[in-house]
C-alpha positions as CSV (number, residue, x, y, z in Angstrom):
1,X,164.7,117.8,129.5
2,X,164.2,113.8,130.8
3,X,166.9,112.8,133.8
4,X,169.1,110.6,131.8
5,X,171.0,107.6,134.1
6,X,173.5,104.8,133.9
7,X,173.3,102.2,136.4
8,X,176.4,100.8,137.5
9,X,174.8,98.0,139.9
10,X,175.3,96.7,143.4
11,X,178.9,97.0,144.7
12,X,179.2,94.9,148.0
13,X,182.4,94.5,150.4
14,X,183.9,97.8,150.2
15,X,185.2,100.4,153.4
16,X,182.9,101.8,155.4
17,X,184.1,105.2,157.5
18,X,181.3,104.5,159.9
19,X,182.6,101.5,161.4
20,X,185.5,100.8,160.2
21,X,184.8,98.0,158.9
22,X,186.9,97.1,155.7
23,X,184.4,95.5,153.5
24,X,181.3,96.1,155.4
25,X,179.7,98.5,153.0
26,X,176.9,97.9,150.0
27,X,175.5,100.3,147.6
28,X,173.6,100.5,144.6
29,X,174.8,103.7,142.7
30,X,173.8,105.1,138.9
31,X,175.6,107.9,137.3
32,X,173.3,110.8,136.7
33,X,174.1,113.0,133.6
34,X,171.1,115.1,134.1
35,X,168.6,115.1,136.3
36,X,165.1,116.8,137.1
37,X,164.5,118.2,140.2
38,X,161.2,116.3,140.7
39,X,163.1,112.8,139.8
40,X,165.4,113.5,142.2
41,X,163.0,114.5,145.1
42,X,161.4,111.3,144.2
43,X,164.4,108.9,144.5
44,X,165.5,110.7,148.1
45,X,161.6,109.5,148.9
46,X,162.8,105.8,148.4
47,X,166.8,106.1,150.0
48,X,168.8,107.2,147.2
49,X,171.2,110.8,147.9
50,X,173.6,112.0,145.3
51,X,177.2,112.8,145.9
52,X,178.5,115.3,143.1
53,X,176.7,113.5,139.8
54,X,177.0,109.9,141.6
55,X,173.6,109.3,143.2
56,X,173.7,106.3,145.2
57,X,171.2,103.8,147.5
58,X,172.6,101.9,150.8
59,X,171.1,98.2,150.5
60,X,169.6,98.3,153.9
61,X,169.3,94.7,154.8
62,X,173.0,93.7,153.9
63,X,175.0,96.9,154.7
64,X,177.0,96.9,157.6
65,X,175.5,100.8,158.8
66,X,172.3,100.8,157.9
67,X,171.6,104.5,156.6
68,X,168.1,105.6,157.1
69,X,166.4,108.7,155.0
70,X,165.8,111.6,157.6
71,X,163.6,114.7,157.3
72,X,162.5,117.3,160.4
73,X,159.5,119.2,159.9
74,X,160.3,122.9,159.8
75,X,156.9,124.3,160.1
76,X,156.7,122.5,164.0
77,X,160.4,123.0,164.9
78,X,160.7,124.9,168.1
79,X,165.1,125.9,168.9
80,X,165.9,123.6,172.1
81,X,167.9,125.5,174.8
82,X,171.4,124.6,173.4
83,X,169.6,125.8,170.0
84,X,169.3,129.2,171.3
85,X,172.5,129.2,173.0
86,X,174.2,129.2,169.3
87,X,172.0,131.5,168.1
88,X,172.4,134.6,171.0
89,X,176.2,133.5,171.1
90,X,176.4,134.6,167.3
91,X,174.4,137.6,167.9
92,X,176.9,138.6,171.1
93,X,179.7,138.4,168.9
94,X,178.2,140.6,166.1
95,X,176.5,143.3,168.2
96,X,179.8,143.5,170.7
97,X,182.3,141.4,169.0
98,X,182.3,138.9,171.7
99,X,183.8,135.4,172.0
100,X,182.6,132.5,174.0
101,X,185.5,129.5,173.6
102,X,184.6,127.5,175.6
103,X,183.9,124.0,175.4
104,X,180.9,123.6,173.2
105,X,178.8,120.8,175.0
106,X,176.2,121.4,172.7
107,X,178.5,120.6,169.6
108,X,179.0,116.9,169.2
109,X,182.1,115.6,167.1
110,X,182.4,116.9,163.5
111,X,181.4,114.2,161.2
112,X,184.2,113.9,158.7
113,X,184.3,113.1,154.8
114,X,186.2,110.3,154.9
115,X,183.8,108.9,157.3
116,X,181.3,109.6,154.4
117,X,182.4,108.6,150.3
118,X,185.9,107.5,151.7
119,X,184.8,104.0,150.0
120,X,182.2,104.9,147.4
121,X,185.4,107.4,145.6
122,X,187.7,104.2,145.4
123,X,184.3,102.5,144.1
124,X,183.8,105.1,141.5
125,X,187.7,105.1,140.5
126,X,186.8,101.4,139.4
127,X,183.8,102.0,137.7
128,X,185.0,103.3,134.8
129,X,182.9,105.5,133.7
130,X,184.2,106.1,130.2
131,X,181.4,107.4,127.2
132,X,181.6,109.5,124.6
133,X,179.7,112.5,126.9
134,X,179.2,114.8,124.1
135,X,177.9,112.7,121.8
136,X,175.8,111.0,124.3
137,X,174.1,114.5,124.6
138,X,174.3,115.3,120.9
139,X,172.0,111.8,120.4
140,X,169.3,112.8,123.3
141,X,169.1,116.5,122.2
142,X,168.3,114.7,118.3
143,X,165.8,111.9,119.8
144,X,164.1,114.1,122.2
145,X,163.4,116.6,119.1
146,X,162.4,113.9,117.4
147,X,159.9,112.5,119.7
148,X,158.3,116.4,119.9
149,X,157.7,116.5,116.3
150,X,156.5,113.4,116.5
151,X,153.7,114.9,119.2
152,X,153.4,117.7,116.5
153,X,155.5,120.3,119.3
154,X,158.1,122.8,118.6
155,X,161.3,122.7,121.1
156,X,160.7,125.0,123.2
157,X,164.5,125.7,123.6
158,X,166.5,126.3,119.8
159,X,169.5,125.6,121.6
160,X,170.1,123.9,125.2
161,X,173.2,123.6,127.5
162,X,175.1,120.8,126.9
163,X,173.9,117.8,129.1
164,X,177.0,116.8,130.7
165,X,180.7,118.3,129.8
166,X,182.6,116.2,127.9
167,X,185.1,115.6,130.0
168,X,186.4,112.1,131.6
169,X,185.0,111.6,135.2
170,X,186.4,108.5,135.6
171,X,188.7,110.3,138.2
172,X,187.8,109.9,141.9
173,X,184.8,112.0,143.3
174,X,185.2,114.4,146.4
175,X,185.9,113.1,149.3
176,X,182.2,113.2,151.2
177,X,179.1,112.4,150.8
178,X,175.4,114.0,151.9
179,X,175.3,111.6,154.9
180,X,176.8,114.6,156.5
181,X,174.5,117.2,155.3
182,X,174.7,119.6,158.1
183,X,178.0,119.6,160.0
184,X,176.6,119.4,163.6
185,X,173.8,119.2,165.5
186,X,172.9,119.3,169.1
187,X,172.7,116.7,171.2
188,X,171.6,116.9,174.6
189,X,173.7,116.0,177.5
190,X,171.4,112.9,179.2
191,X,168.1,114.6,181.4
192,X,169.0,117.3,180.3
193,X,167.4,117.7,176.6
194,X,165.0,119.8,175.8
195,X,161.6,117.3,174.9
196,X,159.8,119.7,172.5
197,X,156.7,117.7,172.6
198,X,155.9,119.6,176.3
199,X,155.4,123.1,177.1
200,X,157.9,125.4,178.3
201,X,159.2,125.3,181.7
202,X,157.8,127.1,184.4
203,X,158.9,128.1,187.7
204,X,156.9,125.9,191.0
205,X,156.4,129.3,191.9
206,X,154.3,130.1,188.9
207,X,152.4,126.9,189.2
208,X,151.5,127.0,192.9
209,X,150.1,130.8,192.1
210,X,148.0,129.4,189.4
211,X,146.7,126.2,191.3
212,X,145.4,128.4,194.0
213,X,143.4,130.6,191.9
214,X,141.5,128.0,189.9
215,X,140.9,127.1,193.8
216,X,139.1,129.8,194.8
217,X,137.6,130.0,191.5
218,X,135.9,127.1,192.0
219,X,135.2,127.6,195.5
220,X,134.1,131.6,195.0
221,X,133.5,132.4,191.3
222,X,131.9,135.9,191.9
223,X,134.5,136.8,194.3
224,X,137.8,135.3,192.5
225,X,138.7,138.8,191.0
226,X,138.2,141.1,193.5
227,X,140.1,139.0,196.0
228,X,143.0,139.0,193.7
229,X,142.9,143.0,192.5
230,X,143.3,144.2,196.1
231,X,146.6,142.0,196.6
232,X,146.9,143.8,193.1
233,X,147.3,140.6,191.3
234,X,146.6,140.8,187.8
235,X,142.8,140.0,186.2
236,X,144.3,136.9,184.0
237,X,144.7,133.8,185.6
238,X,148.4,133.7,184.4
239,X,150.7,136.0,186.2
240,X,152.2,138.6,183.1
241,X,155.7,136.6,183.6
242,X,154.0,133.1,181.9
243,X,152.5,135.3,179.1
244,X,155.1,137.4,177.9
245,X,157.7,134.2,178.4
246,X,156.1,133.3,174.9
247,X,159.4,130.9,173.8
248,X,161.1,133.1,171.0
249,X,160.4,131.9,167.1
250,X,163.1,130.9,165.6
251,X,163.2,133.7,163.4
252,X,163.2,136.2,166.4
253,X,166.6,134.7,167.8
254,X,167.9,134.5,164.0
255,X,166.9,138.1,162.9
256,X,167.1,140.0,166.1
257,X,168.6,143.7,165.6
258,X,171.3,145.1,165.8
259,X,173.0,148.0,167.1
260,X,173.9,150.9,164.7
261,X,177.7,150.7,165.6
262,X,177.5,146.4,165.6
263,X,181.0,144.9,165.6
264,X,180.4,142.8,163.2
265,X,177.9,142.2,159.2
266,X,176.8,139.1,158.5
267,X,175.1,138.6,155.2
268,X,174.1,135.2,153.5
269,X,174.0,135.1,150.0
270,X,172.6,132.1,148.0
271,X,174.2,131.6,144.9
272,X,173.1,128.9,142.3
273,X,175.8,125.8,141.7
274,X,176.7,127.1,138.3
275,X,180.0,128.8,136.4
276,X,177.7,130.5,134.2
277,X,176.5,133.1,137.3
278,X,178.3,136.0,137.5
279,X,178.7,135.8,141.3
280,X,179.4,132.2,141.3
281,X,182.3,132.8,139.1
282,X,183.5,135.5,141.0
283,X,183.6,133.9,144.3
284,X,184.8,130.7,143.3
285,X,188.4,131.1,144.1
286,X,187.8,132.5,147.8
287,X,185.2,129.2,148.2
288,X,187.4,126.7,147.0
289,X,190.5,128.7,149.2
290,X,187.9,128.1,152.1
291,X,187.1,124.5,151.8
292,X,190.9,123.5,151.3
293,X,191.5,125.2,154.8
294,X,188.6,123.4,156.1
295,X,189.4,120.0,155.2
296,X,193.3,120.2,156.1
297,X,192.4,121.8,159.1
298,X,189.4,119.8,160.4
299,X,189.9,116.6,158.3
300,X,193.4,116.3,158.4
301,X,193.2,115.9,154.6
302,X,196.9,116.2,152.8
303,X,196.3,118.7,150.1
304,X,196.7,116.3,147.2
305,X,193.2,115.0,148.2
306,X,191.1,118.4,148.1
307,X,192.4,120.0,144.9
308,X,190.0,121.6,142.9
309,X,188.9,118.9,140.8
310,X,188.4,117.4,143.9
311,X,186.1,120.3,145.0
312,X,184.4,120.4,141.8
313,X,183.2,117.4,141.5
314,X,182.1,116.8,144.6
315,X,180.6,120.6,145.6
316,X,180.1,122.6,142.3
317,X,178.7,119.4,140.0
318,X,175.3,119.0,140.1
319,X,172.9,116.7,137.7
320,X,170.2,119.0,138.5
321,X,168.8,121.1,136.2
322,X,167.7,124.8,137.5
323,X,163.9,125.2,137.1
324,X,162.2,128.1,138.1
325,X,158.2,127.7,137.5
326,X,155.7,130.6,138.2
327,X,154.4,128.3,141.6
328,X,158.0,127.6,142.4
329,X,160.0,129.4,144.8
330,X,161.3,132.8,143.7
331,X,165.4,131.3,143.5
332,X,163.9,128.3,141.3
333,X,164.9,124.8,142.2
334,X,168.0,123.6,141.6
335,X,171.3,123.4,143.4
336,X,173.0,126.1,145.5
337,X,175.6,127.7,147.6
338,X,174.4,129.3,150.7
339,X,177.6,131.2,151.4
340,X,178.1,133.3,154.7
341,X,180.0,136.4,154.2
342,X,181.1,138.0,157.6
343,X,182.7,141.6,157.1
344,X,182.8,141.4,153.3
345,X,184.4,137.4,153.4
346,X,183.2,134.1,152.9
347,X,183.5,131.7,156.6
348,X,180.7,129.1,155.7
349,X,179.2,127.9,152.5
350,X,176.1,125.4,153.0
351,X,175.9,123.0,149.6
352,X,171.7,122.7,149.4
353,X,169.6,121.0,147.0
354,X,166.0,123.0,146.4
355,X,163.7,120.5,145.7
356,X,159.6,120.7,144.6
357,X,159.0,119.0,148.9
358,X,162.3,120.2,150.5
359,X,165.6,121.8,151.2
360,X,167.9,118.8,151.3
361,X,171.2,119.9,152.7
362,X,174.4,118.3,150.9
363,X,177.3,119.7,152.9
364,X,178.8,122.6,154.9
365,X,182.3,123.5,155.2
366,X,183.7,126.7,157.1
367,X,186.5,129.0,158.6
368,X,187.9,126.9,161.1
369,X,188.8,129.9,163.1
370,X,185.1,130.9,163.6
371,X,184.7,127.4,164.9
372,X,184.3,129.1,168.6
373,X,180.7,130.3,166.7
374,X,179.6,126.6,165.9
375,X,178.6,127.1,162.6
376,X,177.5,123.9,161.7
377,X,174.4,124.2,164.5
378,X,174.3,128.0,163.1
379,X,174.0,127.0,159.7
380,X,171.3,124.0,160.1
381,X,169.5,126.4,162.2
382,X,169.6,129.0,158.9
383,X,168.3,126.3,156.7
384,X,165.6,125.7,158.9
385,X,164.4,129.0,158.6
386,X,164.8,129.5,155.4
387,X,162.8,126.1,154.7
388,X,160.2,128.2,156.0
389,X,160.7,130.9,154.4
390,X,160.8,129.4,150.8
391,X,157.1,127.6,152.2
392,X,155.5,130.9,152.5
393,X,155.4,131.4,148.5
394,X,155.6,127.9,147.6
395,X,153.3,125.8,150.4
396,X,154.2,122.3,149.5
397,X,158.0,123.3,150.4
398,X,157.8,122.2,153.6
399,X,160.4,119.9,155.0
400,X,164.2,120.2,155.8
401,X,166.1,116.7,154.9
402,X,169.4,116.1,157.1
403,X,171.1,113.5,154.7
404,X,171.1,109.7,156.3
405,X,171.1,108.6,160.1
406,X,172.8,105.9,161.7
407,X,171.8,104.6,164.8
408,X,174.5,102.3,164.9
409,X,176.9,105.0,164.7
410,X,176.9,107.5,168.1
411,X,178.3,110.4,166.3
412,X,176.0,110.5,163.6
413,X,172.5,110.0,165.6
414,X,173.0,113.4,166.2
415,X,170.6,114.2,164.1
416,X,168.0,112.3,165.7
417,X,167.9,115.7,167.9
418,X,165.8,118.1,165.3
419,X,162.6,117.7,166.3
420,X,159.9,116.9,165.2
421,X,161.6,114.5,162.6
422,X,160.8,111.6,160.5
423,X,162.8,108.1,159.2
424,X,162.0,106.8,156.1
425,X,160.3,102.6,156.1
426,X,163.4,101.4,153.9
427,X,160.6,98.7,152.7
428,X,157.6,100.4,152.4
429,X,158.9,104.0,151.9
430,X,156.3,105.6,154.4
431,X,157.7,108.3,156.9
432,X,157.4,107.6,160.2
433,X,157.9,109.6,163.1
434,X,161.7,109.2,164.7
435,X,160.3,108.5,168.2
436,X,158.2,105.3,167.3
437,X,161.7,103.8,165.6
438,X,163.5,104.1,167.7
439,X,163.2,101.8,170.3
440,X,163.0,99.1,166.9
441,X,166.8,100.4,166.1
442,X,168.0,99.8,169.7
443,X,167.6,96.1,169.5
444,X,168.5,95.7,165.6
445,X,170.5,97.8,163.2
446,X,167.9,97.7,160.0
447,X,164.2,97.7,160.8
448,X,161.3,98.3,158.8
449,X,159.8,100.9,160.2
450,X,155.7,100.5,159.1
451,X,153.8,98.4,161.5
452,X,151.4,97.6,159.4
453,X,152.1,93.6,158.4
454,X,150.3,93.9,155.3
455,X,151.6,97.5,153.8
456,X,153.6,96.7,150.8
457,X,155.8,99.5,149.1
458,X,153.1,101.5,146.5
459,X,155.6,102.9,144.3
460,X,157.3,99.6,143.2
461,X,157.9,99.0,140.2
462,X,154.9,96.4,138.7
463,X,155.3,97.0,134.8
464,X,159.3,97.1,134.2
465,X,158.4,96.6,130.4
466,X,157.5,100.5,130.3
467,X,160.7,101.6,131.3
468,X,162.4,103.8,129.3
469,X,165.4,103.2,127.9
470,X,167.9,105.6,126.0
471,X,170.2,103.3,123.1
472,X,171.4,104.6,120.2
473,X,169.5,107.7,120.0
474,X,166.4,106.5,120.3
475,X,164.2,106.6,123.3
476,X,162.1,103.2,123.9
477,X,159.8,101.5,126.4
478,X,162.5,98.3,127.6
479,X,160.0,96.0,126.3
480,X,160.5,97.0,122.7
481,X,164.3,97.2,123.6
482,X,164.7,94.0,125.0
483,X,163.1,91.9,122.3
484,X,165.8,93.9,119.3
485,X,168.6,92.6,122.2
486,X,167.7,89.9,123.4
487,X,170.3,89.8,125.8
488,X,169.3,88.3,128.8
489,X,172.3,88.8,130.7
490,X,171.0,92.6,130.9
491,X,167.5,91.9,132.1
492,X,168.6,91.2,136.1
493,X,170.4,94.5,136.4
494,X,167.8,96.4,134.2
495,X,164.9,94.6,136.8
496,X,167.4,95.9,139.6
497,X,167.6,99.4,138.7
498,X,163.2,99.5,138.2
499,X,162.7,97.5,141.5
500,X,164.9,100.6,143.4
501,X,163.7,103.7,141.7
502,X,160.3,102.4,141.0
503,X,157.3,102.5,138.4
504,X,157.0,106.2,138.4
505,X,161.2,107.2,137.7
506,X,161.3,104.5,135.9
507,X,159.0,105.5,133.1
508,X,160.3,109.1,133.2
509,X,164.0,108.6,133.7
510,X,165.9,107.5,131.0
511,X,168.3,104.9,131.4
512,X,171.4,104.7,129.0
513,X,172.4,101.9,127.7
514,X,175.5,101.8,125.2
């Protein structure tokens, strides 16, 4: 099945929960009605994220809070200190049942949803976003059968899911958007954060030993070892201490066992985003019971505002279609729940994507009376892990993305602190690592990242006459569409929407028009 998208163009002066500025914000946004999995990993390569079925692209250079693409890079990530702090304090409370509520210093502020789509839901309210969804899917199941026979193929599916439910969605979308992927992160207090490009620590004491026997190496080679063996120092020339402090994987701290009698069972269960699974059905209620607590309690949200169409939308509607290829990961690719069941209930549920490059994470919401376990560093940490997991069987799975960072705002460069990490060139769409941009972002809000002068963006779009174009059940290259219109009102917004997803979406998307 081809992603199928309506661009609903650039949208400019609107709220921004970042600054507070009141008509700060610009977007570009398209409403996906279905959408690969490989499209989509494409379009978070050049800035777009979705939120719910509204996937949407910050126009860097005019936006008032800049929101760069981030990625860390699972496969290097070593926990920092505060990292394993979270980590031992969750596996304290389920081996003894002990709680730690104290001030988490580690835990910056919680990023909140308003902060996030608070504008882009009144912007989609105004949208209007009214076709006929059925028959919209009726006429691409008939063309796309068409254009098999037409290659002399049989469907491979008799009958497919219907592309989009016909149902209005001109009503708001939920109230956040990816931006806040992973609750919270750590951020080191100043000198004291952990820099993960050096070795661990190690004592003076340590280092003074291990000075003075390269000395006398150098000064007494034959008789380095015997000097050392009748003070009954060890043969190596590092003391046992520096070899068996080996810093802990994070998959030691994460999966560390436990006691036969443990207080506590914590089991995480991933569950694909859709009411035809069994346990997705079944554990709706108590997830959608759990995110109203957690918005009323953490986001002060009244509860007219986080109903369940609310949460549906926003958490349990997804344009991506499951996939599960023999190379792919053994869950598919696709959109999920990562829920967190603690003693036989639900007190986290982690909204990922699982994409052909990367586990992009869409939102968290918990029990805010487990909040003493900082879940949100918990839960990112999971993730992590399970990134790497996922990379074992599927090797070019290999990144975690974290949603958009904001310099300009201090509670969301949090995520600057998973390291090693990348930003994404918002003109050339290279990844470069966070450490070279960010001195750039300290003296100016948007930056192009790529020093190179002469790099241009390789993916542009160079021949928008091979787009395709979805109108009246018929799929057509725009070229061939343009000249039956010849409407050339339409041709800046068409040139809009090829210039932002570029050459390669472009020719395999398909973009509605009525």
């Amino acid at each position: 099945m081809a992603s199928v998208v309506e661009y609903k163009g650039l949208k400019a002066g609107y709220h921004c929960g970042y600054c507070e500025s009141e008509e700060g914000k610009v977007s570009c946004g398209m409403w996906a009605h279905t959408m690969t999995v490989q499209d989509y990993q494409d379009l978070i390569d050049r800035g777009w994220r979705r939120s719910g079925k509204y996937v949407y692209k910050p126009v860097m250079n005019q936006t008032c809070c800049p929101q760069y693409t981030i990625r860390c890079r699972p496969l290097q990530f070593q926990p920092s200190k505060s990292h394993k702090k979270v980590l031992k304090k969750m596996l304290k409370f389920l081996a003894k049942g002990e709680i730690s509520r104290g001030n988490c210093e580690d835990e910056p502020m919680e990023p909140t949803m308003e902060d996030a789509v608070a504008g882009d839901v009144a912007l989609i309210n105004k949208l209007d976003i009214q076709c006929d969804l059925k028959t919209l899917s009726d006429d691409l199941k008939e063309s796309l059968k068409s254009e098999e026979r037409k290659k002399g193929k049989t469907s491979k599916k008799a009958e497919s899911n219907d592309l989009i439910q016909s149902q209005n969605i001109e009503a708001k979308l939920g109230s956040g958007e990816p931006s806040h992927s992973i609750g919270v992160l750590t951020v080191p207090k100043p000198g004291k954060g952990a820099d993960l490009s050096k070795p661990p620590c190690r004592k003076a004491k340590e280092i003074r030993k291990e000075r003075k026997r390269l000395k006398l190496m150098q000064q007494n080679p034959a008789g380095e070892l015997q000097g050392f063996q009748s003070r009954g120092e060890p043969l190596s020339l590092f003391p046992p201490k520096a070899r068996s402090n080996q810093p802990k994987s994070l998959e030691d701290l994460i999966f560390e066992s436990l006691p036969e009698n443990a207080s506590h069972k914590l089991e995480v269960r991933l569950v694909p985003v859709s009411f035809e699974d069994p346990e997705f059905k079944s554990s709706f209620s108590q997830s959608f019971s759990l995110y109203v607590k957690y918005q009323m309690a953490i986001h002060q949200d009244p509860p007219d505002e986080c109903g369940k169409t609310e949460f549906t939308r926003f958490l349990c509607s997804s344009p991506l279609e499951a996939e599960n290829p023999p190379n792919g990961p053994a869950c598919g690719y696709g959109s999920f729940h990562q829920q967190y069941w603690l003693d036989g209930k639900i007190i986290a549920v982690g909204v990922i994507d699982i994409l052909p490059y990367c586990v992009s994470s869409v939102y968290l919401y918990y029990d805010p009376d487990y909040s003493f376990l900082s879940l949100g560093v918990y839960s990112a940490l999971r993730e992590i892990a399970f990134t790497r997991q996922l990379h074992e069987k599927t090797s070019q799975l290999s990144y975690y993305y974290m949603g958009f960072y904001i310099h300009s705002c201090p509670k969301m460069k949090y995520k600057g602190h998973y390291r090693p990490s990348d930003l994404l060139c918002p003109e050339t769409y290279v990844w470069v690592p966070i450490e070279q941009c960010l001195p750039s972002l300290e003296n100016s809000k948007y930056c192009r990242f790529n020093q190179d002068p002469e790099a241009v963006d390789e993916g542009r779009s160079k021949e928008p006459d091979r787009l395709q174009v979805f109108h009246k059940k018929a799929i057509l290259p725009y070229g061939v569409y343009k000249k039956q219109r010849r409407d050339p009102s339409e041709e800046a917004s068409v040139l809009q929407y090829a210039s932002l997803v570029g050459q390669t979406c472009a020719e395999r998307m398909l973009l509605f028009r009525s």
